[in-house]
DRENZANU-442120 format. One line per field, with one value per residue: residue number from 0; x, y, z of N, C-alpha, C in turn. Coordinates in nm, 2 decimals, padded with zeros to 4 digits. Example, Ala and Ser with C-alpha at 12.3 -4.5 7.8 and 13.67 -1.06 7.14 Angstrom:
BEGIN
num	[0_1]
n_px	[01.32_01.28]
n_py	[-00.57_-00.22]
n_pz	[00.78_00.71]
ca_px	[01.23_01.37]
ca_py	[-00.45_-00.11]
ca_pz	[00.78_00.71]
c_px	[01.32_01.29]
c_py	[-00.33_00.00]
c_pz	[00.78_00.79]
This chain:
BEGIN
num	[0_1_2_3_4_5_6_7_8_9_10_11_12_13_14_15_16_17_18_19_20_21_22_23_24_25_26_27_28_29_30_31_32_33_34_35_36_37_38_39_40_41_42_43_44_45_46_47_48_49_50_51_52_53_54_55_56_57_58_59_60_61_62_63_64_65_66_67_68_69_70_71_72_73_74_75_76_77_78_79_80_81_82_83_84_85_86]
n_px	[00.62_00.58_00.36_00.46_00.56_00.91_01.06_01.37_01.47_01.60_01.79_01.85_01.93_02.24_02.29_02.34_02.51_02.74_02.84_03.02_03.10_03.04_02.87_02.64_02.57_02.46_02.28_02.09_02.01_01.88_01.69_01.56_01.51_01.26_01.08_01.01_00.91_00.66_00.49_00.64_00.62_00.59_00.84_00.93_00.96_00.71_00.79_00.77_00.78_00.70_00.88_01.07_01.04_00.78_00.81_01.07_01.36_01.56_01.91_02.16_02.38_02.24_01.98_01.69_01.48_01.15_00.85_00.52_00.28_00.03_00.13_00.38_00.66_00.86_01.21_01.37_01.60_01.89_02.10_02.36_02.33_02.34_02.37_02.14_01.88_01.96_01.90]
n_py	[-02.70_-02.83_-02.96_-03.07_-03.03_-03.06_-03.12_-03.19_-03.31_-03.28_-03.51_-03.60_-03.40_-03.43_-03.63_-03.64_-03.43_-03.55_-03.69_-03.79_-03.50_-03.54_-03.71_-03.59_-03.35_-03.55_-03.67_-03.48_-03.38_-03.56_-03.61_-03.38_-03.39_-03.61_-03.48_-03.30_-03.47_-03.49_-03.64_-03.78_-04.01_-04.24_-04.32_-04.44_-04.65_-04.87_-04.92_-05.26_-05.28_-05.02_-04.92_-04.66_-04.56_-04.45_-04.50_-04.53_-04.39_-04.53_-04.43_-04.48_-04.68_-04.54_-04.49_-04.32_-04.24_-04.18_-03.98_-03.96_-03.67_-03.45_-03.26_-03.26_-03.39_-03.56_-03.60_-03.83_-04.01_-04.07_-04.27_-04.55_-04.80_-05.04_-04.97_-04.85_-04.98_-05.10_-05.11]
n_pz	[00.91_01.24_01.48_01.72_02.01_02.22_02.49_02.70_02.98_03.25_03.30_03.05_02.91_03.05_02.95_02.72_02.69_02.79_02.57_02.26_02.05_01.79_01.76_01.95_01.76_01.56_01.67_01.72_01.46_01.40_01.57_01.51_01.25_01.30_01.45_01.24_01.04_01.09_01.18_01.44_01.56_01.45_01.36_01.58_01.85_02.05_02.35_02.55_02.83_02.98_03.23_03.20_03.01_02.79_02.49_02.20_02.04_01.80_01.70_01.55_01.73_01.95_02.20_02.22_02.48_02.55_02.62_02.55_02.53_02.61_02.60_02.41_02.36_02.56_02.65_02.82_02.82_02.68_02.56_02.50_02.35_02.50_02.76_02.81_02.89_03.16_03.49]
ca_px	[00.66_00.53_00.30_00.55_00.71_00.99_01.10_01.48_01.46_01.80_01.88_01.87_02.05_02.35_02.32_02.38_02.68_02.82_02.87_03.12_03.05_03.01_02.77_02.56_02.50_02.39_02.15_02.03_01.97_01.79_01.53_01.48_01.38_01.13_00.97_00.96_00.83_00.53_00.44_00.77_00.58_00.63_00.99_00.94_00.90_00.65_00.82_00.67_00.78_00.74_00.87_01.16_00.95_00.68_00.85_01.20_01.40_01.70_01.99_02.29_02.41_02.24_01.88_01.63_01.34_01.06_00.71_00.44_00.16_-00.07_00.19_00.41_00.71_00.92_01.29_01.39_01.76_02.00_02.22_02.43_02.21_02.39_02.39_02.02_01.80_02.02_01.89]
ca_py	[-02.70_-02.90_-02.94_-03.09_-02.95_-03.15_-03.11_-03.24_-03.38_-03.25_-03.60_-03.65_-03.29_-03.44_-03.80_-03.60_-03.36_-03.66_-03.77_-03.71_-03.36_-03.61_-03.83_-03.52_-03.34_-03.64_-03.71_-03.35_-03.38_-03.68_-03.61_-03.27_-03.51_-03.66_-03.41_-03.22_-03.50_-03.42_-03.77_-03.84_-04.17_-04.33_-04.37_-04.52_-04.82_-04.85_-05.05_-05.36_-05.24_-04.89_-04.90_-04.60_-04.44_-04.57_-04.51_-04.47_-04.38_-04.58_-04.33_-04.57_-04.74_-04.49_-04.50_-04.18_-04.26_-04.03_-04.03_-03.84_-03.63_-03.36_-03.11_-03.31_-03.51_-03.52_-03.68_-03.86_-04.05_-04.10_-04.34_-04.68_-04.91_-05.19_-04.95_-04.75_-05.05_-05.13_-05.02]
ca_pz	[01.05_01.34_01.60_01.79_02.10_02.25_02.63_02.76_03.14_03.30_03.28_02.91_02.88_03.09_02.89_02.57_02.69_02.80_02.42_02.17_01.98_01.64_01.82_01.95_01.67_01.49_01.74_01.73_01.33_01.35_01.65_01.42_01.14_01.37_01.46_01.14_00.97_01.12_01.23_01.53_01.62_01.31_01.35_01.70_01.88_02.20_02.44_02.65_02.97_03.00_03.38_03.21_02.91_02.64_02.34_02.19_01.90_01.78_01.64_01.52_01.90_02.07_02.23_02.28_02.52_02.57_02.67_02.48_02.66_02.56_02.56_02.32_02.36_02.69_02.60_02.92_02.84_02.59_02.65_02.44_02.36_02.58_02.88_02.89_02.96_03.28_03.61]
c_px	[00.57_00.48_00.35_00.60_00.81_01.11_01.25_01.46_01.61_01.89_01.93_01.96_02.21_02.38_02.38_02.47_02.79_02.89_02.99_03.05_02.98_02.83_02.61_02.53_02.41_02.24_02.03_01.98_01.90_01.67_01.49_01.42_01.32_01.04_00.92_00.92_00.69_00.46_00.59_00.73_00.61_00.79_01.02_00.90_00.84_00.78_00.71_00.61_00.81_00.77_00.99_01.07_00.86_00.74_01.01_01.23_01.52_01.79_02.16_02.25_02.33_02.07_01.81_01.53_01.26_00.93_00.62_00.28_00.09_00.05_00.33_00.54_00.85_01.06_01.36_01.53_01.77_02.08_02.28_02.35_02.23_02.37_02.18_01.87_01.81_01.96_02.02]
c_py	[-02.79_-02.88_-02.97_-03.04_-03.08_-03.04_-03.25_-03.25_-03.35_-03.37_-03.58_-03.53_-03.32_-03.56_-03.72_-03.48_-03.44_-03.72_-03.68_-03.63_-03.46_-03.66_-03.75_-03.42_-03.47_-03.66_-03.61_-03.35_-03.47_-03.69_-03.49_-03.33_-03.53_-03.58_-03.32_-03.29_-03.46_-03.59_-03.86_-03.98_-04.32_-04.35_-04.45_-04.61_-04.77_-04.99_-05.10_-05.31_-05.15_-04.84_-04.72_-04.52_-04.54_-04.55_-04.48_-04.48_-04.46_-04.50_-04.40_-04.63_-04.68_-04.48_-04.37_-04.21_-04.15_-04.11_-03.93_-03.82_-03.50_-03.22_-03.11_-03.42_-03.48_-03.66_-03.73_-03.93_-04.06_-04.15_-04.44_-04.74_-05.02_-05.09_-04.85_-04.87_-05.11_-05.03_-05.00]
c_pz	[01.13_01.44_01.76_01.95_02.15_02.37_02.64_02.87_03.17_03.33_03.15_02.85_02.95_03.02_02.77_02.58_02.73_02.70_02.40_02.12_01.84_01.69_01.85_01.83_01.55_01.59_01.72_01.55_01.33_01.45_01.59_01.32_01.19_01.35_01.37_01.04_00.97_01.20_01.34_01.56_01.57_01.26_01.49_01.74_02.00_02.24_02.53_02.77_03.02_03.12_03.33_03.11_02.83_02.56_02.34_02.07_01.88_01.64_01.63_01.62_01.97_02.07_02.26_02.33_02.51_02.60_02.57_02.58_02.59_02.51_02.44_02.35_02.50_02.68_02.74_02.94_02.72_02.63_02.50_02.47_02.45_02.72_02.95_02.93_03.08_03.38_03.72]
């Protein structure tokens, strides 16, 4: 098990009911890998220009930001990769 915790932002919970059913469980299988590797970071990229989050995960097309902080990992959007770097 993991030390892990992992917080949804009532955005990133409306970005991911927004999906297809296929699309969200995959996503949900694959940020539970992360974190149960035991090392979530190590599947992530920091980004340059953290003006939206520092890090993110890439899940097929689809993008998982987040920030990480003492209390562990705080998931902020999900979006298509062509549409979540657009302001």
């Amino acid at each position: 098990m993991s030390d892990w915790t992992i917080v949804f932002t009532r955005t990133a919970l409306k970005d991911i009911q927004k999906l297809d059913v296929h699309v969200a469980k995959r996503l949900q299988k694959k940020i539970t890998h992360f974190i149960d590797s035991g090392e979530p970071l190590s599947f992530a990229s920091q980004l340059f220009k953290p003006a939206d989050a520092g890090y993110r995960w890439r899940v097929g097309d689809y993008r998982v930001l987040f920030d990480v902080d003492e209390h562990g990992i705080t998931v902020l959007k999900v979006q298509h990769r062509r549409e979540v770097y657009r302001k």
